[in-house]
N, C-alpha and C positions, 0 to 999 in steps of 0.2 A: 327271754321270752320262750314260753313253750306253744312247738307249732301247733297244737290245737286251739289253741288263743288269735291266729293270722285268720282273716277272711277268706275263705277260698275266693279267687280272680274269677268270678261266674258271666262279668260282661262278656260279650261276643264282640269282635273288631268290627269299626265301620268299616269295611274295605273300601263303598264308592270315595269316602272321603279321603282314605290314605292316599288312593291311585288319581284323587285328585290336585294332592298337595303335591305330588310326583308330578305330576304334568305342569304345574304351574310353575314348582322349585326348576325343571328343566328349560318350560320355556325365558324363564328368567335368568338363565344360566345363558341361553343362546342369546338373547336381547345383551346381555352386559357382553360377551365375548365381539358380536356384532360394533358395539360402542366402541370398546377399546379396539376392534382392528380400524376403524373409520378414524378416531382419534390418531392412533397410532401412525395411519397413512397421511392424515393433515399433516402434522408435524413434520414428516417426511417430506411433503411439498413444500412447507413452510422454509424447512432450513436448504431446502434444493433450490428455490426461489433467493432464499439470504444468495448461497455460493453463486450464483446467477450471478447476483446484480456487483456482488464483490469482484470474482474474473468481469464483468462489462468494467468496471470503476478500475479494475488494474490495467486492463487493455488502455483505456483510455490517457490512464497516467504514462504507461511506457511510453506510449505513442507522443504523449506531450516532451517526454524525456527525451523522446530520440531527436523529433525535430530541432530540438536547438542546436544542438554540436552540428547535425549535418545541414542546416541553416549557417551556420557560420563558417565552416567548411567552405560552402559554397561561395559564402560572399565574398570571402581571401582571395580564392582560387578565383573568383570570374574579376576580380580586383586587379588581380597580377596579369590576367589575360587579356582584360579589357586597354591595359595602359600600359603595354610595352616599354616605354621608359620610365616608367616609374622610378624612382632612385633604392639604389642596392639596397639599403640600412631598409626603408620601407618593404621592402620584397621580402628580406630577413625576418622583419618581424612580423608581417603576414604570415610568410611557410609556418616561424615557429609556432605561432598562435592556431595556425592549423592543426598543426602536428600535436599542440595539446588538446585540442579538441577531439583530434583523433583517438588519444589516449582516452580522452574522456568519456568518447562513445565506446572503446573498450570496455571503458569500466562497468561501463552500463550493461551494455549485453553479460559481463562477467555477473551482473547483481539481477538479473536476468533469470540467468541460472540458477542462482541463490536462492530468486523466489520461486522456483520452480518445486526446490528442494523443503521448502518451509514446512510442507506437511510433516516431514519425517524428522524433524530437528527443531531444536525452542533455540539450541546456543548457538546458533552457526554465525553468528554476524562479527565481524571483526573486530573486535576490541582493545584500538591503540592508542598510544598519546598522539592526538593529533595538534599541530601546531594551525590555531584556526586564524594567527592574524598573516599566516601565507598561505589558507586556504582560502579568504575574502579576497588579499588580495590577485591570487588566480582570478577569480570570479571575476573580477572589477576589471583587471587587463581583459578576459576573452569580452565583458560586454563593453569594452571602450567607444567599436567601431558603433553601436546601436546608440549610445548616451549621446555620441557627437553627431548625431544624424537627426539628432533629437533636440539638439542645444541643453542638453540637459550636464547637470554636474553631480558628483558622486563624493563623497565626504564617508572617510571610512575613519572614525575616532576609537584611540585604545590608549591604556597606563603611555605613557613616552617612556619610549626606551622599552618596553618590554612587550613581550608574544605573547598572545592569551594561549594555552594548552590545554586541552580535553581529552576524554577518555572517551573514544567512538569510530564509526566505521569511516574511514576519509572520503572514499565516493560518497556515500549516502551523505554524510555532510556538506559535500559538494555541491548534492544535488538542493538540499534544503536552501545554503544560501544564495546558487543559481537562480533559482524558484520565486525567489524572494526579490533580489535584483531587477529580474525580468519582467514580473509584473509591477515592480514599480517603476519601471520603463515604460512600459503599454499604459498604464492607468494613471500614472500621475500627473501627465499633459506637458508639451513640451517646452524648455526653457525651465525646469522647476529644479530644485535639486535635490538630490536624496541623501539621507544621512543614515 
C-alpha cells in the first residue's frame, strides 16, 4: 500500500464520551471488588460458623466420653464403701474394673490430645492389629454392673475358637463399641437382650 492511498484520520475524539466509559469501566470495577470482598467475608462466616458448631459437637462428645469411665469409677468405689463386708473376690474385681477404667479415662484424655493436634497431621492415629473379640469383651465386663441393674443380657457371637483382628486405633475402637453397648443399655428397655 502506498501511504497516499491511507485516509488521513480527520475525526476529532469524543472525549465526553471516553471520560465517560472511564467512569462507568471504574465504577464497575468498585461494584465487582465491593461483591467479592462481601462474598468473600460470608464465606468466612459461613466456614467460622461450620468450626463453631463442629468444636460445640466435639465438646459434647468428650463430655459424653468422659462420663462413663468416671461414672463407673464411681459406682465400684461407692460399692466397696457402701458395703464393708462385701466378700474379697467381689472388692477384686470392682478395684480392677476401676482401675481399667481408669486406664480408659487415660486413654481418653491422651485421644484428647490427639484431637487437639488434628489440624497439623492427617496420619497421627494409631494404626495396629488390634484383637477386637478382647476388646468387646473389655467393654461387656466394664458395662456388666449396668446390664444387671437392668435385667438385661449381653450375647457377644464370633468364628468359635478364633479372635476377630483389625487394623485401627484400640481406644477409639474402644470408645466405638463402648458407645454402642451403652446405648443399647439405656434404650432398649429392661430385661431385653442385646446381641
Amino acid at each position: 500500500y502506498e501511504q497516499n492511498m491511507l485516509p488521513p484520520l480527520e475525526d476529532e475524539f469524543d472525549w465526553p464520551l471516553i471520560w465517560f466509559s472511564l467512569l462507568v469501566m471504574t465504577l464497575l470495577v468498585v461494584v465487582l471488588y465491593g461483591y467479592a470482598k462481601r462474598m468473600d467475608q460470608r464465606i468466612n462466616n459461613e466456614q467460622a460458623e461450620k468450626e463453631l458448631e463442629v468444636r460445640r459437637q466435639l465438646t459434647q462428645n468428650i463430655s459424653h466420653e468422659l462420663k462413663t469411665p468416671v461414672a463407673s469409677i464411681l459406682g465400684y468405689m461407692d460399692t466397696i464403701l457402701e458395703n464393708p463386708d462385701i466378700a474379697e473376690e467381689m472388692r477384686t474385681q470392682f478395684i480392677t474394673r476401676s482401675r481399667v477404667q481408669a486406664q480408659r479415662l487415660t486413654s481418653l484424655l491422651q485421644d484428647l490430645s490427639l484431637l487437639n493436634r488434628l489440624d497439623y497431621a492427617s496420619d497421627i492415629f494409631k494404626k495396629e492389629p488390634v484383637n477386637l473379640s478382647k476388646t468387646i469383651t473389655e467393654v461387656i465386663e466394664a458395662t456388666s454392673c449396668s446390664l444387671q441393674q437392668k435385667g438385661m443380657e449381653l450375647h457377644f457371637e464370633q468364628p468359635e475358637g478364633k479372635d476377630i483382628f483389625i487394623l485401627g486405633d484400640p481406644s477409639l475402637l474402644y470408645s466405638i463399641f463402648h458407645n454402642l453397648i451403652d446405648n443399647a443399655i439405656k434404650y432398649a428397655g429392661e430385661g431385653t437382650c442385646i446381641s
